[in-house]
Structure formats: structure tokens, C-alpha cells
C-alpha positions in Angstrom: -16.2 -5.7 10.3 -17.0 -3.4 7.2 -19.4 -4.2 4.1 -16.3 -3.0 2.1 -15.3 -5.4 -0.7 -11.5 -6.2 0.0 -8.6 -5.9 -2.1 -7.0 -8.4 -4.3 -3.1 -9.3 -3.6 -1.1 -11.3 -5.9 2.3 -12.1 -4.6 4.5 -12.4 -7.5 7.9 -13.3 -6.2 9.0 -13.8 -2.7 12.3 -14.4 -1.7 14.8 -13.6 1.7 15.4 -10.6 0.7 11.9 -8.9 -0.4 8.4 -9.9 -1.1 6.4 -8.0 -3.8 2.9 -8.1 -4.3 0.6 -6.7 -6.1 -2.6 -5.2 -5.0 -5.8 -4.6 -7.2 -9.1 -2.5 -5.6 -12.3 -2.3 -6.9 -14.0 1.6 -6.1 -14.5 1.4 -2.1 -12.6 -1.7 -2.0 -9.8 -2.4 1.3 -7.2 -4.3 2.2 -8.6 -3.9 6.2 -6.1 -3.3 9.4 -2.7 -4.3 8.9 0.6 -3.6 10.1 3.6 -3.8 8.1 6.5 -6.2 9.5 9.0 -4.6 7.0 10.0 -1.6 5.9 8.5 -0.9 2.4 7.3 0.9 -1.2 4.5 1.2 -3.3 4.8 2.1 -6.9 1.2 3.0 -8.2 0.0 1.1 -11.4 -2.5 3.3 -11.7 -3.8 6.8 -10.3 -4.2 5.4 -6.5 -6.9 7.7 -4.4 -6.2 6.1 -1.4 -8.1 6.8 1.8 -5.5 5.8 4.9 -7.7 4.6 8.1 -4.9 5.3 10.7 -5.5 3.7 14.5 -6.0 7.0 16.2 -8.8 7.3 14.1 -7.8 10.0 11.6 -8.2 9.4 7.9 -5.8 10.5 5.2 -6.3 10.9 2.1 -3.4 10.2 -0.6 -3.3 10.5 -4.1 -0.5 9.0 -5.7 -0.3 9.4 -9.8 0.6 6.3 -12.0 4.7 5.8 -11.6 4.9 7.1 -8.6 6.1 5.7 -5.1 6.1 6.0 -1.3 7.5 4.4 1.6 7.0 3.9 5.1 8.6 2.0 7.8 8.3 -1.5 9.4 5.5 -0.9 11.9 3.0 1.3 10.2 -0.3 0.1 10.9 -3.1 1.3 8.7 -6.2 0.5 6.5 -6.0 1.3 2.8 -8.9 2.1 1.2 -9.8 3.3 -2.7 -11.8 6.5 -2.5 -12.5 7.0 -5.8 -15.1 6.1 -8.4 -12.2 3.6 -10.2 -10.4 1.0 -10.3 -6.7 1.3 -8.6 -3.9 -0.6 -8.4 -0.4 -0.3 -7.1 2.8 -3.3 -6.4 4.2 -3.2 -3.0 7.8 -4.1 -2.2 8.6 -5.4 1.1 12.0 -5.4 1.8 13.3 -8.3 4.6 16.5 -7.0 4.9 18.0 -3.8 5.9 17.5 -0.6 3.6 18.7 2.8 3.8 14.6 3.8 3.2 16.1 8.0 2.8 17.7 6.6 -0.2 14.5 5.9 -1.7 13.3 9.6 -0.9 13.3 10.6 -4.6 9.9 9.2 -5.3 
């Protein structure tokens, strides 16, 4: 267990098809281990400095200007942390059915 404060999420629809929430982070703020039942995207609200806690226990660092998006695949299992001095915030779309996640490679 870490002294970290955690992450806000605020599911704003959820359906059969996708789930999107959105997730708010105070400076050092996480959302703690997790892994992902569905394939997915982020779209950064704001500039997102994330710090990714991985299992093997690497760390990498991401930094993901407002606007933009990445995905991953059902399984990923990670900690996200905000390793900057500001606020972040980014929605997450989780998609419960089948998507063709190369289509979304654009990002």
C-alpha cells in the first residue's frame, strides 16, 4: 500500500458496448494496480505526465499532450501514476465488444 493519494473516476455512460470514464489526478496521485478486462483508449484532457508502474517492475514514463490518445489491449496490467507538479486528467474508453484496435493507430 502507498501514501499516494488515488485518482478520481467518474463513469459517465456505460453501456454493452463500451464504458467511458473519466479519470482526474491530483500531482502524485494513482489509480493503483489494475488490469484492464477490455481493450481500450485514453484521450488526454489535459497534458498527462504519466508514470506507468508495470509488474516486472519497470516504470515508464509517458507524456501524452491534451487531444491526444493511446491504446492498449485487454490484459494490460499497470499502475498509472501523475508525475508531474499538476493536475491531469484524461477519459478512458473501454470497449466490450470487438474492435479492430490498428484502426485506432492514428492517435
Amino acid at each position: 500500500m502507498t501514501a499516494r493519494p488515488e485518482a478520481q473516476p467518474q463513469t459517465l455512460t456505460d453501456t454493452e458496448a463500451h464504458r467511458i470514464t473519466r479519470f482526474d489526478f491530483t500531482p502524485g496521485a494513482e489509480t493503483g494496480w489494475h488490469v484492464h478486462g477490455f481493450d481500450y483508449v485514453i484521450v488526454a484532457l489535459s497534458e498527462c505526465n504519466m508514470k506507468l508502474e508495470m509488474p516486472d517492475g519497470t516504470v515508464n514514463e509517458v507524456l501524452l499532450p491534451p487531444g491526444r490518445t493511446y491504446h492498449r489491449p485487454t490484459g494490460v496490467e499497470h499502475n498509472v501514476i501523475n508525475g508531474g507538479d499538476a493536475p491531469m486528467a484524461f477519459v478512458e474508453v473501454e470497449f466490450k465488444q470487438g474492435l479492430d484496435l490498428d484502426l485506432l493507430d492514428q492517435g
